[in-house]
DOLO-386459 format. One record per atom (N, C-alpha, C, O): residue in three letters; x, y, z. Coordinates in steps of 0.1 Angstrom, whole numbers, plus 2048, in hexadecimal, padded with zeros to 3 digits. Example, Ala and Ser with C-alpha at 12.3 -4.5 7.8 and 13.67 -1.06 7.14 Angstrom:
2
ALA8847C784E ALA87B7D384E ALA8847DF84E ALA88E7DF855 SER8807EA847 SER8897F5847 SER88180084F SER88680B850 
This chain:
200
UNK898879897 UNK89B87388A UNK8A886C88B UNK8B387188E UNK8A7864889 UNK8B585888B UNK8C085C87C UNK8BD864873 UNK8CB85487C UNK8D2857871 UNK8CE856866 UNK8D085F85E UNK8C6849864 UNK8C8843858 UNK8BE84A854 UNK8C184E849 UNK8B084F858 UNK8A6853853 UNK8A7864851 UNK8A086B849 UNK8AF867858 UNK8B6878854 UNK8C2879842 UNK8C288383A UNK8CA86E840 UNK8D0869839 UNK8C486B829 UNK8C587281F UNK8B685E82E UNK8AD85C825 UNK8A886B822 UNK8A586D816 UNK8A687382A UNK89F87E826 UNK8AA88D821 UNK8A789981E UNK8B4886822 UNK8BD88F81C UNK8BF88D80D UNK8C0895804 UNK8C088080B UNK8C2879800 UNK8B487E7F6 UNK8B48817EA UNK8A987E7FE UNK89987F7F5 UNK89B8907F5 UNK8988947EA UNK89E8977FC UNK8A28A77FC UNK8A98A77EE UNK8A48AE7E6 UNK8B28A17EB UNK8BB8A47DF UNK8B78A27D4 UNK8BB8A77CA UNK8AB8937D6 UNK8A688F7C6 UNK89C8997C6 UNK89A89D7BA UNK89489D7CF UNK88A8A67C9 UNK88D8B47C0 UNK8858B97B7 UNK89D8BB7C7 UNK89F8C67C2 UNK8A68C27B1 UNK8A58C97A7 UNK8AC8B37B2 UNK8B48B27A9 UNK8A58B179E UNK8A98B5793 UNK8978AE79D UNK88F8AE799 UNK8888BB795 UNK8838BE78A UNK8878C47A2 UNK8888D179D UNK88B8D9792 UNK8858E078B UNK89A8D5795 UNK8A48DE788 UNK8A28D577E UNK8AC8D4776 UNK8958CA77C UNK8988C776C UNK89F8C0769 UNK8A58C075E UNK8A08B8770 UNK8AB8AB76E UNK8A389F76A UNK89D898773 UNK8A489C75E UNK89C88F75C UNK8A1880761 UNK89B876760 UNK8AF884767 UNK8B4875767 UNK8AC874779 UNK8A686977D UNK8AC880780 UNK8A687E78A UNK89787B78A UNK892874793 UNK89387D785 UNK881876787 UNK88186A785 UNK87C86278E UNK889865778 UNK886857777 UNK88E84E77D UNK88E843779 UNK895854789 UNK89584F798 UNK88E84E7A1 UNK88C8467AA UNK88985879E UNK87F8587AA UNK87484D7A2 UNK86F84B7AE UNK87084979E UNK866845793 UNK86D837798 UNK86483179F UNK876831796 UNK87F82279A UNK87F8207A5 UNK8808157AA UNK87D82F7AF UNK88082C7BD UNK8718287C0 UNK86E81E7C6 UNK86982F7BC UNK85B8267C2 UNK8508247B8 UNK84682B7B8 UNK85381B7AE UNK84D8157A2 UNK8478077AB UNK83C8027A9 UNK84D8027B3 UNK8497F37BC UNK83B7F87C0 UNK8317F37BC UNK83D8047CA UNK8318087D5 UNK82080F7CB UNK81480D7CB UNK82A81A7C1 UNK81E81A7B4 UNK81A80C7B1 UNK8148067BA UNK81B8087AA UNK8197FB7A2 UNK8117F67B0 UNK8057F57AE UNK8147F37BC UNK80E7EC7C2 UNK7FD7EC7C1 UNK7F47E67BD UNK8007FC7CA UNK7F58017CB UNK7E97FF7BD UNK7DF7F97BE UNK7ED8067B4 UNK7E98047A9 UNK7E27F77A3 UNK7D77F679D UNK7EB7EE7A6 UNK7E47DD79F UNK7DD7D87AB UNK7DA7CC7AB UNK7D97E07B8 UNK7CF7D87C2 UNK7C77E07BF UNK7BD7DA7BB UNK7C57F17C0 UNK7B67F87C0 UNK7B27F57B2 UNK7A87ED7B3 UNK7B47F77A9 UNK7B17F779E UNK7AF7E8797 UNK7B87E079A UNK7A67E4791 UNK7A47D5789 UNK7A47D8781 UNK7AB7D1779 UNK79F7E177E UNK7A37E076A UNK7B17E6764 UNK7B67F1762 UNK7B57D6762 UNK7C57D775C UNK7C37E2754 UNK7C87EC759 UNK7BE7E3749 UNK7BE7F473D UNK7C2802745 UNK7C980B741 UNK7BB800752 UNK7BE80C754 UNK7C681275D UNK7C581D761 UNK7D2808762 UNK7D880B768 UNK7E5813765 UNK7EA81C76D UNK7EB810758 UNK7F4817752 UNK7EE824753 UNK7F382775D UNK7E982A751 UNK7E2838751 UNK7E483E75A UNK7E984975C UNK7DE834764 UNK7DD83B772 UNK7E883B778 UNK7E8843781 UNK7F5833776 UNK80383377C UNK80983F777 UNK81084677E UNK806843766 UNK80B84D761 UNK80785E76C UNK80E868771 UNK7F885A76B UNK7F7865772 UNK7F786A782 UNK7F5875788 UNK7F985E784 UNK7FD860793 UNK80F864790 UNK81286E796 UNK81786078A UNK823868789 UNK827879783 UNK82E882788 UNK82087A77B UNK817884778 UNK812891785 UNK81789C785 UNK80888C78E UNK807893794 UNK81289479D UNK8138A07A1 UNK81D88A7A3 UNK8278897AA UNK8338957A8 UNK83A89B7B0 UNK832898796 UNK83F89F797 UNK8378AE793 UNK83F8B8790 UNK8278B0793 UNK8228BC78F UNK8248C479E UNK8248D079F UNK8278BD7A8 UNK8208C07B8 UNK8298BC7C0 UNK8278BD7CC UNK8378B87BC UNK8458BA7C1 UNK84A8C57CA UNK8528C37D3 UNK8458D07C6 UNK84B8DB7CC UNK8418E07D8 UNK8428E97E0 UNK8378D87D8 UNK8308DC7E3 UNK82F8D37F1 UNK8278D47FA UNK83B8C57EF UNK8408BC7F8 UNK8488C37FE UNK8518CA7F8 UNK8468C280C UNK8478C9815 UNK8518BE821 UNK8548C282C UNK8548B481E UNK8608AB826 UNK85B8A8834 UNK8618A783E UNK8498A6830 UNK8458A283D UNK845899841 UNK84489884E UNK84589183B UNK845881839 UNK85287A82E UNK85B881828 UNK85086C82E UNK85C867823 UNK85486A815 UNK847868813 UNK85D86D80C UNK85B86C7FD UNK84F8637FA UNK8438667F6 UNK8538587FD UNK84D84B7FB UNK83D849800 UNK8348437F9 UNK83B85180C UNK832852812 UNK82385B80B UNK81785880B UNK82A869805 UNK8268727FF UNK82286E7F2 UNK8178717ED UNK82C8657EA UNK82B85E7DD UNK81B8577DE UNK81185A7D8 UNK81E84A7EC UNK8108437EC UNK8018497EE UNK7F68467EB UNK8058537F5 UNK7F685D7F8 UNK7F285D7EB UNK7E98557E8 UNK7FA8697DE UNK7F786B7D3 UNK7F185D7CD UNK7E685D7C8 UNK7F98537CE UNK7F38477C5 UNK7EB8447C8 UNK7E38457BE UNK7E383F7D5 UNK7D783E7DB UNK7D08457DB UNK7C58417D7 UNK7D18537DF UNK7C785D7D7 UNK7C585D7CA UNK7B985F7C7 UNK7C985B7C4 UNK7CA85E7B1 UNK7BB84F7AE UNK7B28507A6 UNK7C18437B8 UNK7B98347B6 UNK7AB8387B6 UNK7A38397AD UNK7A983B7C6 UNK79D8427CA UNK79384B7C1 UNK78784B7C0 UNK79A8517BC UNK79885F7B5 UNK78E8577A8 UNK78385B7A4 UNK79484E7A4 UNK797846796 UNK78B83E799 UNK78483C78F UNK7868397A4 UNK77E82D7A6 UNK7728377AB UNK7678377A6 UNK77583F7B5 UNK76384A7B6 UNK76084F7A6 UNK75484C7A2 UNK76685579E UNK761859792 UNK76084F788 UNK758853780 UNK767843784 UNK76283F775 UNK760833776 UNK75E82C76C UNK76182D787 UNK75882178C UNK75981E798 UNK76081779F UNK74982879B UNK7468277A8 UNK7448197AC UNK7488167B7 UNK73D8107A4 UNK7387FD7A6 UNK74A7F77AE UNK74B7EF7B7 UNK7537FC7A9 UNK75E7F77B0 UNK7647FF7BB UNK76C7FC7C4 UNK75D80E7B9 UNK7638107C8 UNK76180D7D8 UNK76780F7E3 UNK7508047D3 UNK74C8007DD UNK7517F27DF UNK7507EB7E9 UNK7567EE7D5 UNK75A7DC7D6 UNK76C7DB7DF UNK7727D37E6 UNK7707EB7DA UNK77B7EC7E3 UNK77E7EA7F0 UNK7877E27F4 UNK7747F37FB UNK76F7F2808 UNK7687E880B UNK7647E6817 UNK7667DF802 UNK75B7D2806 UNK7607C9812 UNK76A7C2811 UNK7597CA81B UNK75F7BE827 UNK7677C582D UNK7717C0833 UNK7667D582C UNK7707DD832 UNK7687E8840 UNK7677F483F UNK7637E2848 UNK7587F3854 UNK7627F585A UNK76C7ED85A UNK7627FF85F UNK76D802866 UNK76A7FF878 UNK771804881 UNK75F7F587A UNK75E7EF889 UNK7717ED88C UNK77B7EE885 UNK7707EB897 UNK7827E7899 UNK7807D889F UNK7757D38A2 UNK78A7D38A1 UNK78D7C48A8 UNK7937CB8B3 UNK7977D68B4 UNK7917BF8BC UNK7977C18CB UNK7A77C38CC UNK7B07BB8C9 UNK7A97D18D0 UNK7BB7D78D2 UNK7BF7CC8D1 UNK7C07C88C5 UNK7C17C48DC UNK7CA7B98E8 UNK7CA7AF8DC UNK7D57A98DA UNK7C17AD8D6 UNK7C27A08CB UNK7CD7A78BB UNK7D57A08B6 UNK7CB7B28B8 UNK7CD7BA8AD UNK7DE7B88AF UNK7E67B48A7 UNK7DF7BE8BE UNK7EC7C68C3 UNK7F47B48C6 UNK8007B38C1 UNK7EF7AA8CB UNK7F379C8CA UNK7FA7998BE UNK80679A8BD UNK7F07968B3 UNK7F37938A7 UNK7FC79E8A0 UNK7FF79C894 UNK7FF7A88A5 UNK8057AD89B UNK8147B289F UNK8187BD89B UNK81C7A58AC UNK8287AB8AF UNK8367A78A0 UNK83779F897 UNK83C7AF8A5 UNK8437AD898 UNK84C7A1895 UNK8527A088A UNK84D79989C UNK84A788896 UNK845782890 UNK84877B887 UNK839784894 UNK830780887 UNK83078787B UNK82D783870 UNK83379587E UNK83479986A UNK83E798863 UNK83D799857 UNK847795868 UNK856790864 UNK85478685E UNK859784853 UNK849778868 UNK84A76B861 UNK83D76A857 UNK83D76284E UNK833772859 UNK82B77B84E UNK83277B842 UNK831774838 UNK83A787844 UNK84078D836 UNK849783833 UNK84D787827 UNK84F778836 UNK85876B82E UNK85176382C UNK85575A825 UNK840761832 UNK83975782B UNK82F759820 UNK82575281E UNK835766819 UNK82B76680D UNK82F764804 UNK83376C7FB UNK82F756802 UNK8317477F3 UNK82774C7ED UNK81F7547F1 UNK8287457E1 UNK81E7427D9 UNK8107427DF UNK8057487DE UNK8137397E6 UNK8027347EC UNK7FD73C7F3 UNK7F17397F6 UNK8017487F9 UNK7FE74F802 UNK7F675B7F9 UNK7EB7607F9 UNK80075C7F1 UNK7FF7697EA UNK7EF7667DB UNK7E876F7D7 UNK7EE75A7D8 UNK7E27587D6 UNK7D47567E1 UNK7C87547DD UNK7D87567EF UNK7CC7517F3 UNK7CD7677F8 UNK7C276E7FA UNK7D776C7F9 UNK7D477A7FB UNK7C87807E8 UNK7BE7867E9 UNK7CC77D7E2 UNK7C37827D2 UNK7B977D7DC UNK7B17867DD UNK7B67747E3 UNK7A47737E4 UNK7A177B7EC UNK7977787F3 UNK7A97867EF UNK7A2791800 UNK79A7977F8 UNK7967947ED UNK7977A37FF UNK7957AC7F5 UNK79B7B87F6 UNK7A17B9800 UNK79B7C57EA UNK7A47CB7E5 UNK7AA7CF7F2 UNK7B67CC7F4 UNK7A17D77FD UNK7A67DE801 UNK7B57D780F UNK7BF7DC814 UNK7B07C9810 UNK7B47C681A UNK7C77C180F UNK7D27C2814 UNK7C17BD7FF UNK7CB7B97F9 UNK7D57C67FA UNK7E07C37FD UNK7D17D27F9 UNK7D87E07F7 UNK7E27E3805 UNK7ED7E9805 UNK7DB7DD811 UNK7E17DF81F UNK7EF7D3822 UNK7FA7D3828 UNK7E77C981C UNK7EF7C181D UNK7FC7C0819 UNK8057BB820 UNK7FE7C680B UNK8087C6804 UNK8107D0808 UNK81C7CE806 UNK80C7E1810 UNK8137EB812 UNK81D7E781E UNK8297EA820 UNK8147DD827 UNK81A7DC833 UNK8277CD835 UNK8317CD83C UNK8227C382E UNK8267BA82E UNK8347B9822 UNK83F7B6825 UNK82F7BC815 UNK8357BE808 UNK8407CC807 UNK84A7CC800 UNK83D7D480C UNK8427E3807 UNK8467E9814 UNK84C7F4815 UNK8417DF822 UNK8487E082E UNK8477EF833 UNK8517F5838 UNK8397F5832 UNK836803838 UNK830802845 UNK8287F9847 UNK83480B84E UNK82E803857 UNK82080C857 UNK81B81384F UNK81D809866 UNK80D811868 UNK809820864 UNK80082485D UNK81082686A UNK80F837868 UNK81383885C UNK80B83E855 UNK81F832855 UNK81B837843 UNK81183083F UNK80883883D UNK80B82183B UNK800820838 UNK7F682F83A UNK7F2837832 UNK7F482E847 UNK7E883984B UNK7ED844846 UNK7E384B844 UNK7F984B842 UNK7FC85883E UNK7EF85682E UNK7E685C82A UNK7FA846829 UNK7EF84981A UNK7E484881A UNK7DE852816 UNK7DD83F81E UNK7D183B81E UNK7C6843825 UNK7BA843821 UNK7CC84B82F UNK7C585583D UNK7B984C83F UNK7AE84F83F UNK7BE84083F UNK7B883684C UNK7BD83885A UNK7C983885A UNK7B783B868 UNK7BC836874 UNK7C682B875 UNK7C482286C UNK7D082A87C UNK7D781E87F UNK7D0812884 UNK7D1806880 UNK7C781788F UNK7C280F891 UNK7B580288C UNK7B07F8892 UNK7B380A87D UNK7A9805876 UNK7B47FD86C UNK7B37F2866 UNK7BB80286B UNK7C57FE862 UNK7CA7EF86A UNK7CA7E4864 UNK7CD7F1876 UNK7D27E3880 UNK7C67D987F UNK7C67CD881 UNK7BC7E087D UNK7AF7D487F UNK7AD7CF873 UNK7A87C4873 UNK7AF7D7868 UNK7AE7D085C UNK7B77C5856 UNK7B47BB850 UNK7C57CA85B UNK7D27C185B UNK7CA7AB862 UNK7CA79F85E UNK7C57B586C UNK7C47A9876 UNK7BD7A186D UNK7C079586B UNK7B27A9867 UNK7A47A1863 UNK7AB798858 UNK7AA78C85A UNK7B479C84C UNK7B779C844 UNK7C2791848 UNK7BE786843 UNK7CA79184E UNK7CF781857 UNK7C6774858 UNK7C776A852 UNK7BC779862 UNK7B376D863 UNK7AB76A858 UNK7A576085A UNK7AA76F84E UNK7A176E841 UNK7AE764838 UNK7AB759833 UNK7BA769838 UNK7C8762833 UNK7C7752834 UNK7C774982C UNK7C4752846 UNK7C7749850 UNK7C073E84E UNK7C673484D UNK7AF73E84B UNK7A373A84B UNK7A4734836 UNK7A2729832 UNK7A773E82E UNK7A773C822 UNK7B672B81E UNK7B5721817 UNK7C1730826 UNK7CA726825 UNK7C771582E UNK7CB70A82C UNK7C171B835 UNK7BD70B83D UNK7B1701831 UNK7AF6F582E UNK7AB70C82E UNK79F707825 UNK7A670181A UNK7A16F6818 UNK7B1705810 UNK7B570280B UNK7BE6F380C UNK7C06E9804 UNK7C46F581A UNK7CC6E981C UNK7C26DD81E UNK7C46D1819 UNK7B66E0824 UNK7AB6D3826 UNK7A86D1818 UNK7A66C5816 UNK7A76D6810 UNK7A16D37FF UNK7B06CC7FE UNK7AD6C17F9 UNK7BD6CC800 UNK7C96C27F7 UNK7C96B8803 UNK7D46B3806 UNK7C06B780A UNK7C46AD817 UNK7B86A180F UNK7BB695810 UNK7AD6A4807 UNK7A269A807 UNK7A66947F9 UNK79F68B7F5 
């Protein structure tokens, strides 16, 4: 464990206890500290705007009911997105199964070829990835679908890398790398199409 990440988990060691003892100024820290990564998750699995406030509430809800049984095996952050992604899941198997299958749509878990996966995804290109999501990118991403939108954003937007994605999600890495990829070339294929439509 390197400094900085011994530092981060000292620092999350203290908000949790400072939350323990009842400290309200401490939750709604913790609550600022990862309101970005809720909220993300939340406005990709979920489509119906109504019900997402609900489900943010209760995903924080369960966050600070189940506090004391975080065990510092992972980052905060990490533990936080499980709960929210589970809570999504949870949310979409019972009170609309019709979207929990629209979620996974265009999603088998076949893999793409390593060598091509492992190509495309040195960290140059996510760097120039993650500074080219303009406007135009980030609408031709709304046309993926959910699930690849949800990946996209953890990794690219919220800058998690593979093994936390997979902590939350308990997707393989490797499905996760293939989806990334697919989810690229779908990007890639959607923005060229677009440029030929302002070319005619």
């Amino acid at each position: 464990m390197n400094t900085e990440t011994a530092i981060q988990r000292q620092s999350e060691r203290e908000l949790v206890s400072q939350i323990l003892q009842r400290d309200p100024h401490a939750f709604r820290k913790l609550i600022v500290d990862h309101e970005k990564l809720v909220a993300h998750l939340v406005y990709k699995m979920i489509p119906v705007a109504a019900d997402r406030r609900d489900i943010i509430q209760d995903v924080y809800i369960k966050v600070h009911n189940n506090l004391r049984q975080f065990r510092f095996q992972s980052k905060l952050s990490t533990w936080i997105g499980q709960i929210t992604y589970n809570t999504c899941l949870h949310y979409l198997q019972k009170k609309r199964p019709i979207l929990m299958e629209s979620f996974f749509e265009n999603a088998d878990s076949s893999y793409t070829d390593y060598n091509m996966v492992q190509a495309a995804s040195n960290e140059t290109e996510n760097r120039l990835f993650a500074r080219e999501l303009s406007q135009t990118i980030a609408q031709a991403v709304a046309q993926l679908s959910a699930l690849y939108q949800t990946l996209i954003g953890l990794h690219y937007q919220q800058e998690l890398s593979l093994q936390e994605i997979s902590e939350i999600t308990q997707l393989p890495e490797g499905t996760i790398k293939s989806y990334l990829f697919r989810a690229r070339k779908q990007l890639k294929d959607i923005l060229l199409k677009s440029q030929k439509r302002e070319e005619l």
